[in-house]
C-alpha positions in Angstrom: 128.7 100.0 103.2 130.2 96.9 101.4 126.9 96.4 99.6 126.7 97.7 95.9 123.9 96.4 93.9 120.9 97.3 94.6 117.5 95.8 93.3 114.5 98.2 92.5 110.9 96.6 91.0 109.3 99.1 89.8 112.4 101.8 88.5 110.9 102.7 85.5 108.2 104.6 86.9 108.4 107.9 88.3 109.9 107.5 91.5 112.5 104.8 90.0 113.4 106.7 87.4 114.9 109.6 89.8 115.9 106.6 92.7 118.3 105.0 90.1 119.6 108.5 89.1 120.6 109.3 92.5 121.9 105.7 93.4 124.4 105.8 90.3 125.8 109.5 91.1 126.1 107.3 95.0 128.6 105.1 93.0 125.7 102.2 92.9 125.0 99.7 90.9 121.4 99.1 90.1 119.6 96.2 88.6 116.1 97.3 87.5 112.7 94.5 86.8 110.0 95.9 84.1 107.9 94.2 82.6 108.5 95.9 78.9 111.8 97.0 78.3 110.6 99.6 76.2 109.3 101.6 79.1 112.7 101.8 80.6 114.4 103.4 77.8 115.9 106.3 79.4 117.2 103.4 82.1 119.0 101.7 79.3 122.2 104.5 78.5 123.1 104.7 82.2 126.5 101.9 82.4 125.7 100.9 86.1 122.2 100.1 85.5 120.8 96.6 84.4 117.2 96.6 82.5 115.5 93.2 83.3 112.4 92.5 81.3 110.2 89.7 83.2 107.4 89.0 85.2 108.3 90.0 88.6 104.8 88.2 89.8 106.5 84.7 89.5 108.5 84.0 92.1 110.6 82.0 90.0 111.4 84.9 88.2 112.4 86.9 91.2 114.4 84.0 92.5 116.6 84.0 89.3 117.3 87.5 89.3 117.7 88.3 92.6 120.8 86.7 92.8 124.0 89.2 93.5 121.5 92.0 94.9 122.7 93.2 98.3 119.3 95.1 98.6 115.7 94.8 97.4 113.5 98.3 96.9 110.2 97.7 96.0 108.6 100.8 94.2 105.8 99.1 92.4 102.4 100.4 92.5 99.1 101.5 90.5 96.7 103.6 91.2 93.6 101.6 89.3 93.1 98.0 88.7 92.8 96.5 85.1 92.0 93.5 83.9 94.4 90.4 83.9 96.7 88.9 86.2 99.4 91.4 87.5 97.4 94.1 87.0 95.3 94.2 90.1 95.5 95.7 94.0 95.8 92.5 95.7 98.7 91.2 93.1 100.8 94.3 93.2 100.3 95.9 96.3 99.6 93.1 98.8 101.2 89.9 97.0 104.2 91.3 95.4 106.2 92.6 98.6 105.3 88.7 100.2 107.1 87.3 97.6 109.9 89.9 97.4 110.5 89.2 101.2 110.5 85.1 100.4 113.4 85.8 97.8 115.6 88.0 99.6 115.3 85.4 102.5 116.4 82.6 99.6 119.1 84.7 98.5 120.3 85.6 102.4 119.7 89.3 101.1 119.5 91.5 104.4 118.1 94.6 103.2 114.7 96.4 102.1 113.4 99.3 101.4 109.4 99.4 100.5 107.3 102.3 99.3 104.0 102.5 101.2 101.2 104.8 101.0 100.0 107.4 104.0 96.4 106.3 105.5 96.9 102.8 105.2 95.0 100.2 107.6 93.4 97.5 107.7 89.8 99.0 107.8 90.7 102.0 105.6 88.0 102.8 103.1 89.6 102.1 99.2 91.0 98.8 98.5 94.0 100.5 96.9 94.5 101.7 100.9 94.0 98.2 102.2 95.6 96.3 100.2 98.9 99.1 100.7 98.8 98.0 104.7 98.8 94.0 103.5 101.8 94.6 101.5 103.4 96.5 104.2 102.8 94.1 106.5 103.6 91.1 104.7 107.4 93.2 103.7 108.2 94.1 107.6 107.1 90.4 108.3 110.6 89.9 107.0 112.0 91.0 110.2 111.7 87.5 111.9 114.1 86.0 109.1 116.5 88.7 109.9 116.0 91.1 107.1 115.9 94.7 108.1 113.0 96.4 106.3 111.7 100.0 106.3 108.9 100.9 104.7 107.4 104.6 103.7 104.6 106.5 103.5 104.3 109.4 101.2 101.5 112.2 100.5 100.9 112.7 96.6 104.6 112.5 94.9 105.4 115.8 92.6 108.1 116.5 90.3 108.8 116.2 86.5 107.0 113.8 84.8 104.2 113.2 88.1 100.9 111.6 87.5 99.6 114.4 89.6 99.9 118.1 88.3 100.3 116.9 84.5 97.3 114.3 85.0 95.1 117.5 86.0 97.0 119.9 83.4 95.9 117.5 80.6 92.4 116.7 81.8 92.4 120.8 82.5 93.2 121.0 78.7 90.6 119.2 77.5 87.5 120.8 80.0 85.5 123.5 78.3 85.3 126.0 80.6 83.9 124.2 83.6 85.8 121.7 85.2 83.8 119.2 87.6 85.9 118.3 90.1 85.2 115.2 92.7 86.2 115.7 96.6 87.4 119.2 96.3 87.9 119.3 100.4 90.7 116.4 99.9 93.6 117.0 102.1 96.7 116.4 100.5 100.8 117.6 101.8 102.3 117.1 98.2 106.1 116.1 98.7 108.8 116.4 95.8 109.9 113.5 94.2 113.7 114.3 95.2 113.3 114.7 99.0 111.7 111.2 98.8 114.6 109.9 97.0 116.8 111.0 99.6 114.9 109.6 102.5 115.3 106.6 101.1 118.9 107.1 100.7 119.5 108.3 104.3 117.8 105.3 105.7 119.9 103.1 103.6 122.6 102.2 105.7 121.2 102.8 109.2 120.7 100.6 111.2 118.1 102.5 113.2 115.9 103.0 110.4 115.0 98.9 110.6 111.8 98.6 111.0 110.4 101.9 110.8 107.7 103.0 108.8 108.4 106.6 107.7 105.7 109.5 106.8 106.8 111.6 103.9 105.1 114.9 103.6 106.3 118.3 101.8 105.8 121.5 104.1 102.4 122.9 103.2 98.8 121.0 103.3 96.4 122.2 100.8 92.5 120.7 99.5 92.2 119.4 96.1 90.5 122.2 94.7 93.7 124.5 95.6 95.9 122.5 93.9 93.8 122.0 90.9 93.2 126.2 90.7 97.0 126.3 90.7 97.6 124.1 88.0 95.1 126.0 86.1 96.8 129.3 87.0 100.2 127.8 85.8 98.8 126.1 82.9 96.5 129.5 81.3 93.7 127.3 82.1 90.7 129.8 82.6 88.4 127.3 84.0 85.5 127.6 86.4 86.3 124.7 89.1 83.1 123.2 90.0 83.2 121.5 93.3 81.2 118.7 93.2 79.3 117.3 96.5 79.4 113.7 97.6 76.6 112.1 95.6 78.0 113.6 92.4 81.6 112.5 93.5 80.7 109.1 94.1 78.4 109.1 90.3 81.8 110.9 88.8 84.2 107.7 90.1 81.6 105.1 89.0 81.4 106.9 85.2 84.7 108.0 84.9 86.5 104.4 85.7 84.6 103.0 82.9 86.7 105.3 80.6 89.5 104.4 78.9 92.8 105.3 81.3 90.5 105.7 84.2 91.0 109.4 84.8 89.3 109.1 88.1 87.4 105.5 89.9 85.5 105.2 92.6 88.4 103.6 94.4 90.1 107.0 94.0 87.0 108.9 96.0 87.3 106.2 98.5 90.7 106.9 99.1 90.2 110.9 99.4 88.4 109.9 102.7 91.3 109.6 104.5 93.8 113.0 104.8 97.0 112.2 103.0 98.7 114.3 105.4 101.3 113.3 107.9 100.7 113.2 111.8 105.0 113.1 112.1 106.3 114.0 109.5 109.9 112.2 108.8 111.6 114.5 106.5 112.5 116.0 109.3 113.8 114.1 111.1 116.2 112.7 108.6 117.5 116.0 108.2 116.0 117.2 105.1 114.1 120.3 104.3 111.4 119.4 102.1 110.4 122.1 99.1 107.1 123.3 98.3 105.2 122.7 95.0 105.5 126.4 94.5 109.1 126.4 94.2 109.2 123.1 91.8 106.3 123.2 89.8 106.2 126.0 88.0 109.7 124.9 86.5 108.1 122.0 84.8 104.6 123.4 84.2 104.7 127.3 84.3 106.5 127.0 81.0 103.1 126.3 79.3 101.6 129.3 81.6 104.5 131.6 80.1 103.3 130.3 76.4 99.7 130.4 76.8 99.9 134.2 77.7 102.4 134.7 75.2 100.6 133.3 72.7 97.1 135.2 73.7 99.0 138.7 73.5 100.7 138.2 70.5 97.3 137.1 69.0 95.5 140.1 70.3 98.7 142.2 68.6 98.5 140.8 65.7 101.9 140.2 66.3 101.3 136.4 65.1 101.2 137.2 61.6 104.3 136.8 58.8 
């Protein structure tokens, strides 16, 4: 296609971060929006890509550096709200794709692509969820100015550097021996970071993808607890997973987003009430084969399993010793 810049809010996070990768071996040019430069360092040595430090909440903002952008991704996201403007659901998830759709229609830019979430609605349980379908539906409201939008909706993302396996491998790290865990029957069909990067390159330049909303799922459905037992197992975590029931899940999200980093909020158990599993899976469809955790993780995680044995062999050796 004759486009060749391409605009992503939110590539320096995780998804970004491999997005922009692909997109410059694609021969494109990418112009990335952060909020601190510093977080974008790795960003900064690649020649086609342009770090933007600004506020991408003002439209003004958005309306300045949009211009020369051929297309508009919008990856941004959190998964708990903090304090401050910017920082909450409703601004990022609900506002932000509103007023990403307003400037591409300013600028006459005629294409989007918009990250999603799966088991959003209108009525679904977590705000994180609900305010996910307002931002969806505020970016495909674009349509009626003539931009072609297509939104998707991924399970958990894995892959180096997820929130996901290394959140639970660090919080495994730090549990003596028992580790409580909240909504262990959680249905989740993890999908690797890379297979979503290409789905959203596939739908790129297609014209039949306007409009759609795709699901994103990887080929296996497990529950929490099996995936927090396997990052154990990977890890040399010897833990004792504790499944904990409803009433203790709900008192575990109300304690735990009062600590510093919310490792877990009670927005998060509402959200485990909805499967993150896909009724149609699109990966398919799109002609890509999606891998399983088992065949990525351990590459970025099984190293510590390796060490940990290691290191508990040569101990028991007395190998350790000069």
């Amino acid at each position: 296609m004759a486009a060749k810049r391409i605009a992503i809010i939110g590539g320096s996070g995780f998804v970004g971060s491999h997005l922009v990768a692909a997109l410059t071996r694609e021969g494109w040019a990418t112009r990335v929006f952060t909020r601190r430069r510093s977080r974008a360092r790795a960003l900064l040595v690649v020649p086609t890509c342009e770090v933007i430090e600004t506020d991408v909440h003002l439209a003004s903002n958005l309306n300045e550096h949009l211009a020369g952008c051929d297309v508009v991704v919008s990856l941004a996201g959190i998964l708990n709200e903090h304090a401050g403007a910017g920082h909450r659901f409703q601004d990022v998830h609900a506002e932000l794709p509103g007023k990403l759709a307003e400037a591409c229609r300013y600028h006459g830019i005629e294409r989007m692509l918009h990250m999603s979430a799966l088991g959003v609605d209108a009525d679904a349980p977590s705000e994180y969820l609900r305010t996910k379908f307002r931002g969806e539906q505020a970016a495909h409201a674009a349509a009626a100015h003539g931009i072609a939008v297509t939104s998707f909706r991924p399970s958990v993302i894995f892959g180096p550097g997820d929130s996901f396996f290394n959140r639970f491998a660090g919080l495994l790290a730090l549990s003596p021996f028992v580790f409580p865990l909240a909504c262990p029957h959680a249905r989740f069909a993890p999908v690797y970071v890379e297979d979503v990067v290409r789905a959203f390159l596939a739908t790129l330049d297609d014209d039949a993808a306007a409009g759609r909303r795709y699901e994103l799922c990887g080929p296996q459905t497990y529950t929490l607890r099996e995936l927090v037992a396997y990052t154990a197992r990977l890890t040399g975590h010897r833990r004792n997973i504790v499944g904990l029931g409803d009433r203790l899940s709900r008192l575990q999200g109300r304690v735990l987003e009062r600590v510093p980093g919310k490792p877990f909020s009670f927005d998060n158990y509402l959200s485990t009430k909805i499967d993150s599993t896909c009724s149609c899976n699109a990966l398919e469809e799109l002609g890509i084969v999606p891998r399983s955790v088992e065949s990525v993780v351990p590459g970025y995680l099984g190293a510590n399993e390796r060490n940990s044995w290691l290191g508990r062999l040569r101990a028991s050796a007395r190998r350790d010793r000069p």
